[in-house]
N, C-alpha and C positions, 0 to 999 in steps of 0.2 A: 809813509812811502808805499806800503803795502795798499793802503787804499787809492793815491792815485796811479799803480802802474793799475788796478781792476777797473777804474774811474775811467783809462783811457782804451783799454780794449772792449768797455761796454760801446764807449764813441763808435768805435769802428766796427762794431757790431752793426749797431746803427746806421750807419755812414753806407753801409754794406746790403743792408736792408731796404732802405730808404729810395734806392732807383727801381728794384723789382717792387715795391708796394705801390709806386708813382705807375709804374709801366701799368701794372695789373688794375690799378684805377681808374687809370686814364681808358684802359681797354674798354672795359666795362661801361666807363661816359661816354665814349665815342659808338659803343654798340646801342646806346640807348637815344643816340643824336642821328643813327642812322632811319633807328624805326618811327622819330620822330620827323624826320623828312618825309617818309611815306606815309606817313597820317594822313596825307590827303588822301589816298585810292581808299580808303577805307578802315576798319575797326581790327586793330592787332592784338593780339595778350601772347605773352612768351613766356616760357621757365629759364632755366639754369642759364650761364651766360660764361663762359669758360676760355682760356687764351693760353698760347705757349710765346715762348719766346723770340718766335721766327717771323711774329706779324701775323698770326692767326688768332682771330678771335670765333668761337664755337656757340652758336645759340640752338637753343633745341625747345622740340616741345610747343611752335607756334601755333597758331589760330588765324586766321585771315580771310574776314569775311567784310569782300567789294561794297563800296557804297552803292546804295538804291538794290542790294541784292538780299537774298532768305539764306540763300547755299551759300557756303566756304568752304576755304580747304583747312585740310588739316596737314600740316607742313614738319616734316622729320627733322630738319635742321637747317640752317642760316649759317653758310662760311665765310667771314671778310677776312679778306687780305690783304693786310698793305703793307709798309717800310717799318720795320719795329722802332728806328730812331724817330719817327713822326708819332707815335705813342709814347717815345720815355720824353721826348723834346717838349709834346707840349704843355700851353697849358691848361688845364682843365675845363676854366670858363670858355676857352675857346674852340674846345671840338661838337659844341653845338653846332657852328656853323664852318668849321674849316672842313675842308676836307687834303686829302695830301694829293700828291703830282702823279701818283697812282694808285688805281683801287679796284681790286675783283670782289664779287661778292656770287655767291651759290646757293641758289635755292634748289633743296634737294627733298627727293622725294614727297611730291606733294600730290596731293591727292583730294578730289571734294567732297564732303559728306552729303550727308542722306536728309538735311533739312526739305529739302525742294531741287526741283530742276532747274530752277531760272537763271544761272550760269552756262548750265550744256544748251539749255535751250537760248539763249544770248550768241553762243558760241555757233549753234545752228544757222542763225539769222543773217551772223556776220561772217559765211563760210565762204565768201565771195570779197574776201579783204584779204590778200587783194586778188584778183585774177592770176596772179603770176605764182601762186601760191598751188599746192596738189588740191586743197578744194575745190578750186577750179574744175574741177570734175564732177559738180551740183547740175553742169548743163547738157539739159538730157537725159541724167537719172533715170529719174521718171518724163514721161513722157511729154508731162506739160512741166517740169521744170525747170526753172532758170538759175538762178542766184543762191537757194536755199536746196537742202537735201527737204524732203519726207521725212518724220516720226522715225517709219519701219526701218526706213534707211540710215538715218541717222543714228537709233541703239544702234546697229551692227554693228558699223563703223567703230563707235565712238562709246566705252561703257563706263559706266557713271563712276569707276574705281580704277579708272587709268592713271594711270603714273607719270606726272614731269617734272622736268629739272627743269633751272632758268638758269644762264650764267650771266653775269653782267660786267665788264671790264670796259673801264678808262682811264687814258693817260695825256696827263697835258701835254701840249706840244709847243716848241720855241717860241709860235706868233702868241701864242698863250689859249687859242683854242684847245678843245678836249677832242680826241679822237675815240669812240663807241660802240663797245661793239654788245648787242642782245642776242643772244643763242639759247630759241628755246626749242626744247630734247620733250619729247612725247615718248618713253616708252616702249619699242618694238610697233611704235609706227610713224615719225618722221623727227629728224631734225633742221631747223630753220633759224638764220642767220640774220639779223639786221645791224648794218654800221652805216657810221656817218661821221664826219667832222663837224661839231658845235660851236658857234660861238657865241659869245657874251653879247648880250645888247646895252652891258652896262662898261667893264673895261676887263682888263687879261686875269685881274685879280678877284676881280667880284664878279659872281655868277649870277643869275636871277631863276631859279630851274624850272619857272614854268613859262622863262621866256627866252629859254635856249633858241638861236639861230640857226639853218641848214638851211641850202640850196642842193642835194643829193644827198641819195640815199640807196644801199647796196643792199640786196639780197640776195641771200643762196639758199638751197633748199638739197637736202638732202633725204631722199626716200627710204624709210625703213620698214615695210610694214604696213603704210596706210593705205597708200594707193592697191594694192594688192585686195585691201580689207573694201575698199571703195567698188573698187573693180569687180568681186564677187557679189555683192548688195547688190551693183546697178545693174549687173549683165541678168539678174532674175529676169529685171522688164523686156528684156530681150532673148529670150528664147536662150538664155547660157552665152551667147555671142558677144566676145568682147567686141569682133571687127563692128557689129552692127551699133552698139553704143559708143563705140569711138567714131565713129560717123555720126552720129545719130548728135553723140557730144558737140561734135567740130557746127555741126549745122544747126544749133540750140546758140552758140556764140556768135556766129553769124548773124542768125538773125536776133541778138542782143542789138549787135554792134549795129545793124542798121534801125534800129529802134532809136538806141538811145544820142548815134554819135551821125546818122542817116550816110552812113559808108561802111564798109566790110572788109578783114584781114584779106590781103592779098594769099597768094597759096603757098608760097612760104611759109606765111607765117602760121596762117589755120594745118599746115603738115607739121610746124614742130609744134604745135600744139598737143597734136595728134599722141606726136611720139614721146611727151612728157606725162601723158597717162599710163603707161607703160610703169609696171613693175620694178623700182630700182634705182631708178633714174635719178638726176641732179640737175641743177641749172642755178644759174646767177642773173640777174639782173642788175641796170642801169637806172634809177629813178631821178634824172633831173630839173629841177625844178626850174619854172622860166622865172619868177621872181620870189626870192629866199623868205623863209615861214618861218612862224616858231611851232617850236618840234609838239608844244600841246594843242594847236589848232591841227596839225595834220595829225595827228590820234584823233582828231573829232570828225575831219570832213569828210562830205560826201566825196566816196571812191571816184565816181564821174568826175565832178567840179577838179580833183586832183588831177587826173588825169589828163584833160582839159588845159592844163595850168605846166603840163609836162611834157618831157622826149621820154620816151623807156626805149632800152636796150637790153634783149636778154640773149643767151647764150648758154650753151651746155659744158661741160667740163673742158672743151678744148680752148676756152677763152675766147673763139671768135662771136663776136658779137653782132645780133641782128636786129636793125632799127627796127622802132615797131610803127610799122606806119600806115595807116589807113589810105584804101581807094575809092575810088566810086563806084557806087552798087552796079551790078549787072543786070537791069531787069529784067533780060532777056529770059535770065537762070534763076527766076523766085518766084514764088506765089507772091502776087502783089494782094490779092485778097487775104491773108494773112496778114502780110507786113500793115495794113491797114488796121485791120482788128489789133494788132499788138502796139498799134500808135496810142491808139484809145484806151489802151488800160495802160499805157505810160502815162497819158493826161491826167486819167484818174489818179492811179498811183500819187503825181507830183502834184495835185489840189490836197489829194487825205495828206501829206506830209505834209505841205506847205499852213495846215489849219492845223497839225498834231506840232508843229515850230512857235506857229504864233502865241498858244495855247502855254507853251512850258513856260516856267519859269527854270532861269538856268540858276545853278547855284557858281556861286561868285567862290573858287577857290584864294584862300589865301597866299599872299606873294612870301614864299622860301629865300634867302637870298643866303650865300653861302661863300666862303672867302675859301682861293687855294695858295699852297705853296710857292716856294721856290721851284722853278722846272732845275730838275737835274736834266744832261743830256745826256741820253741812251744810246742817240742813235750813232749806228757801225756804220762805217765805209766800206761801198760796196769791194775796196781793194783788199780788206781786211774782215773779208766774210772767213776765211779758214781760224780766228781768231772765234771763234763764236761759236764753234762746230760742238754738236752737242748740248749745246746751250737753246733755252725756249726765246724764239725772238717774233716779231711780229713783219710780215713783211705788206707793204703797200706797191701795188702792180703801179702800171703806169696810166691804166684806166681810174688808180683809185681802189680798188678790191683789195679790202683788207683779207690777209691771208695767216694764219698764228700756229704754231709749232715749234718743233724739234726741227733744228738745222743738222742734217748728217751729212751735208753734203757739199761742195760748193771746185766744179773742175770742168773745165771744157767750156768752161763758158754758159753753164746749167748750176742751179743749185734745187737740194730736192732737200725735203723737208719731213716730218711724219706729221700729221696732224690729227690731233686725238679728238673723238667724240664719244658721249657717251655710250658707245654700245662698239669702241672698236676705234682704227685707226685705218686712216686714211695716207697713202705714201705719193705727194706731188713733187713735180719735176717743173721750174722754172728755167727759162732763159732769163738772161741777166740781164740783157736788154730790155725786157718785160718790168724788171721791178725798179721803182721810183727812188723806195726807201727800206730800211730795216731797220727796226729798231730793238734792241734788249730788253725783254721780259724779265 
């Protein structure tokens, strides 16, 4: 007797044991299914790999050095987050490829080592992706600059032991699309925003991730520090004068724009240009696409050819937004001996690429394919926003701008929100009329 009453409370020992050992293993397969998704950008090694029971799993101690690259970063730690029941639920063999109906993941403090430059200097090259971005302030730097900083200017700016975070957050949505959002945090000197809605080109359950769908894509930009650090570099070549490199800026894009698109911003749009070089500043953008891409050809293509293929809309914190729309050059008001000389080293330019294209061979990445859940529904009605108060929810404007925070607030027909970033908190005031959707984080 004496041995089966010990017989049955070892059972329940077991019994008792047996869901947190599942949870804690499943963690760990699932954090090893994630790094193996990103095996394509490049060569990863990780240590310790740690999880509580809130749906947080911990990796620390990464390495992460880009294909075709010499430099890496050296990365502090890897936060995923998801629904702890989609961790004790599944089952093992299938978090290879499953993923659940929501998932944050935090790349913190990373940083690039000391092999070589050819990351910052990559980063250099492409400091004109996109225009709408504070690099955008490469034109006119220097004085024969366009698209690219200088060397000099570029250290200043930008030092080989700066600091960023990445966050990355998605949640499927009813029609079975993901809605995306990329936020990456530089440090003490900017944060920048990209979302969009994706969809499958296979069906609501199976994803294909290197042939995710979009027709639009949002960006915000938020200034911490860089432009400030830009702004000092560039005013050297100008006597200390910002107003004279803010001119000097606006008429370096101009004559871009009649080079490359043979028309120029209106003066709207070359003044909020103007006023986006400024110390501090924010703005958002509209990027939509006139016929829908997948999301890994637009990380490849040419800036122009995209543009080309687009309407953009940008706008500064007040949400009102301004098409961006080219006119016809004034020749009254330009060096036409200039714009001539600068046709000719566009020709050139587009022969060396067009022989540096023919020449590559591309590497053929492998097809990811990945299964998700059940959608739970999250989303609130806007009647029953006081129900949420305090709670982190995500809200969708009626342009589409995803917006994420703390709801404090919701009367008068406004609701306000705090919206954390890493270096601080941001406190916006919505009309309700303005937002589409909200959904609970």
């Amino acid at each position: 007797m004496k041995t089966k009453i010990i017989s049955f409370f070892l059972v329940l020992v077991l019994l008792s044991i047996y869901p947190a050992w599942r949870y804690f293993t499943n963690a760990k397969v699932f954090a090893d299914a994630i790094f193996g998704h990103a095996s394509n950008m490049g060569n990863w090694t990780y240590g310790t790999v740690s999880s509580g029971l809130g749906g947080n799993i911990t990796i620390r101690n990464i390495a992460f050095t880009p294909n075709n690259h010499t430099q890496g970063f050296d990365i502090g730690s890897v936060v995923i987050k998801t629904e702890p029941m989609f961790l004790l639920k599944s089952n093992p063999s299938e978090l290879a490829y499953l993923l659940p109906e929501t998932l944050s993941l935090s790349v913190n403090s990373a940083s690039l080592n000391n092999k070589s430059r050819d990351i910052l200097n990559s980063l250099k090259q492409k400091s004109m992706w996109m225009i709408l971005v504070g690099h955008a302030g490469s034109f006119g730097c220097s004085r024969d600059q366009y698209v690219t900083f200088d060397d000099t200017v570029w250290n200043k700016i930008i030092k080989n032991n700066q600091i960023y975070n990445v966050d990355l957050f998605f949640s499927k949505q009813e029609d079975g699309s993901l809605d995306a959002d990329l936020i990456l945090d530089a440090e003490n000197l900017f944060s920048s925003t990209w979302s969009s809605n994706l969809k499958s080109s296979y069906n609501e359950n199976q994803i294909v991730i290197d042939e995710l769908l979009t027709d639009k894509l949002y960006y915000s930009y938020l200034d911490n520090g860089f432009n400030l650090a830009r702004n000092n570099a560039c005013i050297e070549n100008y006597k200390s004068s910002f107003a004279a490199y803010r001119l000097s800026s606006a008429e370096h894009v101009q004559q871009f724009m009649r080079v490359n698109y043979s028309k120029e911003f209106p003066t709207s749009l070359i003044n909020w240009y103007q006023r986006v070089l400024a110390p501090e500043t924010d703005f958002n953008a509209i990027i939509s696409i006139k016929d829908r891409m997948y999301l890994s050809d637009i990380a490849q293509i040419n800036q122009l050819e995209l543009y080309e293929n687009s309407s953009v809309e940008v706008s500064s914190s007040n949400n009102e937004y301004l098409p961006v729309n080219l006119k016809e050059i004034d020749y009254t008001k330009i060096d036409t001996e200039s714009l001539m000389s600068e046709n000719i080293k566009k020709q050139e330019k587009a022969d060396l690429e067009a022989q540096i294209l023919k020449d590559k061979n591309a590497e053929q990445q492998k097809t990811t394919v990945i299964t998700t859940g059940a959608r739970t529904n999250k989303r609130v009605p806007l009647r029953n926003l006081s129900s949420v108060i305090n709670k982190r929810v995500r809200i969708k404007t009626i342009r589409g701008r995803p917006i994420k925070g703390i709801l404090r607030d919701s009367q008068n027909g406004m609701v306000t929100l705090d919206s954390h970033f890493r270096f601080g908190t941001s406190t916006i005031s919505i009309s309700i009329d303005m937002i589409s959707s909200v959904e609970l984080l």
